[in-house]
C-alpha positions in Angstrom: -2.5 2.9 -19.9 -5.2 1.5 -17.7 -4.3 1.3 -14.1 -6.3 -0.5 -11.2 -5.6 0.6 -8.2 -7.1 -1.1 -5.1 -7.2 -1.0 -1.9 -8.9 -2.3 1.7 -8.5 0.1 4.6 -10.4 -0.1 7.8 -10.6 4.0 8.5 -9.4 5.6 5.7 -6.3 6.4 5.7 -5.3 3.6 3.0 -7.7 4.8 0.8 -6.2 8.0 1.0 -2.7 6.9 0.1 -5.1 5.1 -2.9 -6.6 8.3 -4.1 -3.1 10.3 -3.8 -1.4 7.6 -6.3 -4.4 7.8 -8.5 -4.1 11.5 -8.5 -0.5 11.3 -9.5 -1.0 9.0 -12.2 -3.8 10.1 -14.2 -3.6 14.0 -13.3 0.2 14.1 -13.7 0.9 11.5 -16.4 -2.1 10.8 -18.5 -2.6 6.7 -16.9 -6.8 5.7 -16.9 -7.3 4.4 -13.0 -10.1 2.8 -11.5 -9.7 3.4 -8.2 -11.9 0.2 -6.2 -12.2 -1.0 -2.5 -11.0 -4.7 -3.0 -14.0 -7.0 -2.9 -15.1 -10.3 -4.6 -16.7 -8.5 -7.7 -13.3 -6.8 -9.1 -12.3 -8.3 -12.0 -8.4 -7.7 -13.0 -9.2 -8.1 -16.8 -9.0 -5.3 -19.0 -5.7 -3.1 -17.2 -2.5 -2.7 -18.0 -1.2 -2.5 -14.3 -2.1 -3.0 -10.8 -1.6 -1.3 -8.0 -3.0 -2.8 -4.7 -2.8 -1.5 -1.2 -3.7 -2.9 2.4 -3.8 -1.7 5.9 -2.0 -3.8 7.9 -3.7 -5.0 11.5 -1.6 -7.3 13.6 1.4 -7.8 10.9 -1.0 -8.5 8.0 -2.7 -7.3 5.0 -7.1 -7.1 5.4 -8.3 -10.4 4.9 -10.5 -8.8 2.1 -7.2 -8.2 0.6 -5.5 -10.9 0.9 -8.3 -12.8 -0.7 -7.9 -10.9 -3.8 -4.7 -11.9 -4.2 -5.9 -15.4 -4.1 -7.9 -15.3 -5.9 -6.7 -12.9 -8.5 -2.9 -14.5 -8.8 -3.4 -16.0 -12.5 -4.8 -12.6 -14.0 -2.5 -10.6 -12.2 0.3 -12.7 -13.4 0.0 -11.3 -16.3 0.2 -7.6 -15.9 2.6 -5.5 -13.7 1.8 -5.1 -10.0 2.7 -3.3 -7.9 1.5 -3.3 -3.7 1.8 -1.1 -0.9 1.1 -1.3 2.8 -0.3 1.1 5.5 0.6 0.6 9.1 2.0 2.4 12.2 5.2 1.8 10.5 6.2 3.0 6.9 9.6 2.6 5.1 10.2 6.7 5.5 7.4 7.7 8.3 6.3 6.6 11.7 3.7 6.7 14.3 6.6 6.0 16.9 10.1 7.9 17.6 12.9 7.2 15.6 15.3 4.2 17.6 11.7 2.6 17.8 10.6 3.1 14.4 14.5 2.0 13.1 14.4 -1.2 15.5 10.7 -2.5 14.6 11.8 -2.0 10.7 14.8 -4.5 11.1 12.1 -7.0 13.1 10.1 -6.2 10.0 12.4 -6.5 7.4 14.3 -9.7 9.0 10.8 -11.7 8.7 9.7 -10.0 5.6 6.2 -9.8 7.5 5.6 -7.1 5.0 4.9 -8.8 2.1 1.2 -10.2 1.5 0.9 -13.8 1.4 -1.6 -13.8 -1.2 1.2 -12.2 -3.3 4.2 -15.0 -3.5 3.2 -16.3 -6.1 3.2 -13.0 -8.2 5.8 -11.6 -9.7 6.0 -7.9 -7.7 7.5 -4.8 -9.5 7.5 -3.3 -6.0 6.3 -2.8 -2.6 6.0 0.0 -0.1 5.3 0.4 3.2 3.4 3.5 4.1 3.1 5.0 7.5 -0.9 6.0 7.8 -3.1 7.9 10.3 -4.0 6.6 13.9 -6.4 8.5 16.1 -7.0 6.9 20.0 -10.1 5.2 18.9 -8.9 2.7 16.1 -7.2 1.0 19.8 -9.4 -1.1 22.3 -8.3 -0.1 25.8 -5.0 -2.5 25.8 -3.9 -1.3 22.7 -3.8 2.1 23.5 -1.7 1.2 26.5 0.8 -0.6 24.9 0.9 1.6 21.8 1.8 4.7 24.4 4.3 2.2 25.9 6.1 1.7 22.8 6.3 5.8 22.0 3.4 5.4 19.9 2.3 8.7 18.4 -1.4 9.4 17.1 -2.3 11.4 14.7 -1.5 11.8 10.5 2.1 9.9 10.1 1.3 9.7 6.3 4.6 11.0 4.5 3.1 12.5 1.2 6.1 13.4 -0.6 7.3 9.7 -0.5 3.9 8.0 -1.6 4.0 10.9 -4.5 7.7 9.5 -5.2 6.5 6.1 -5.4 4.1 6.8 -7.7 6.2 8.6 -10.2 8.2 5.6 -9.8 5.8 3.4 -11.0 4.3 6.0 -13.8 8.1 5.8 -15.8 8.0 1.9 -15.1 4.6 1.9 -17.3 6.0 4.8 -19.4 9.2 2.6 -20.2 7.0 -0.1 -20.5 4.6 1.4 -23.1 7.5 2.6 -25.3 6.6 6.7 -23.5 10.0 8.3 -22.8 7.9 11.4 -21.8 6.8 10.4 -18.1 
């Protein structure tokens, strides 16, 4: 099948949650991807499947993103997507401590901040949430103070196990899907 799977990141950590789901699903099951930054010249025709990813700054997807979605909804109405988030905060990983990390998921969840407002309209196979990198300078000066405050840990939070469950997830959806019992 023929995958898209795009992405808008801001210092490279959601493109490397990107490139580690492409990985999976051409090296591992055989899928074509076209692996893009999300911009105004990507044109959904001509896949099977979407997957699309954002980082997330202040509770929301990259405007570059979101746009995509808007503008994209019809075409990708008519293929399976799927969407995935990077943040300080995934759904198994965590730039902050554990009662932190379980108490700003139930904030998260209870206002369903997590899913993209260009993608309401679209009928969503799945969504992840991905804890991603954080280094001291991604922060202005306040940031960093109340990131600290909060617990907040720097460094590589990524969880690589789960995005590479995710995406074998999504490889036997599109192998069920394609009549492929062998994914």
């Amino acid at each position: 099948m023929e995958v898209l799977i795009g992405y808008a990141g801001a210092h490279g950590s959601t493109r490397g949650v990107a490139e580690h789901i492409a990985a999976v699903l051409s090296r591992r099951f055989g899928h074509r991807v076209t692996l893009v930054p999300l911009g105004p010249d990507i044109v959904v025709d001509g896949y099977d499947a979407a997957v699309l990813g954002s980082a997330v700054h202040d509770g929301r997807w990259l405007p570059a993103a979101e746009e995509f979605l808007r503008r994209s909804t019809v075409p990708l109405g008519r293929h399976p997507v799927w969407l995935f988030s990077v943040g300080l905060l995934g759904d198994r990983g965590s730039a902050f401590g554990p009662r932190t990390a379980r108490l700003l998921r139930r904030l998260r969840d209870a206002r369903a901040a997590d899913r993209p407002a260009g993608a309401r309209a679209l009928e969503v196979r799945g969504h992840r949430n991905f804890a991603g990198a954080v280094a001291r300078g991604h922060w202005p000066p306040a940031g960093r103070l109340v990131f600290r405050a909060m617990g907040g840990r720097y460094g590589d939070h990524r969880n690589w196990a789960d995005v590479t469950a995710w995406a074998e997830r999504i490889a036997a959806s599109l192998a069920e899907q394609s009549g492929d019992r062998s994914a």
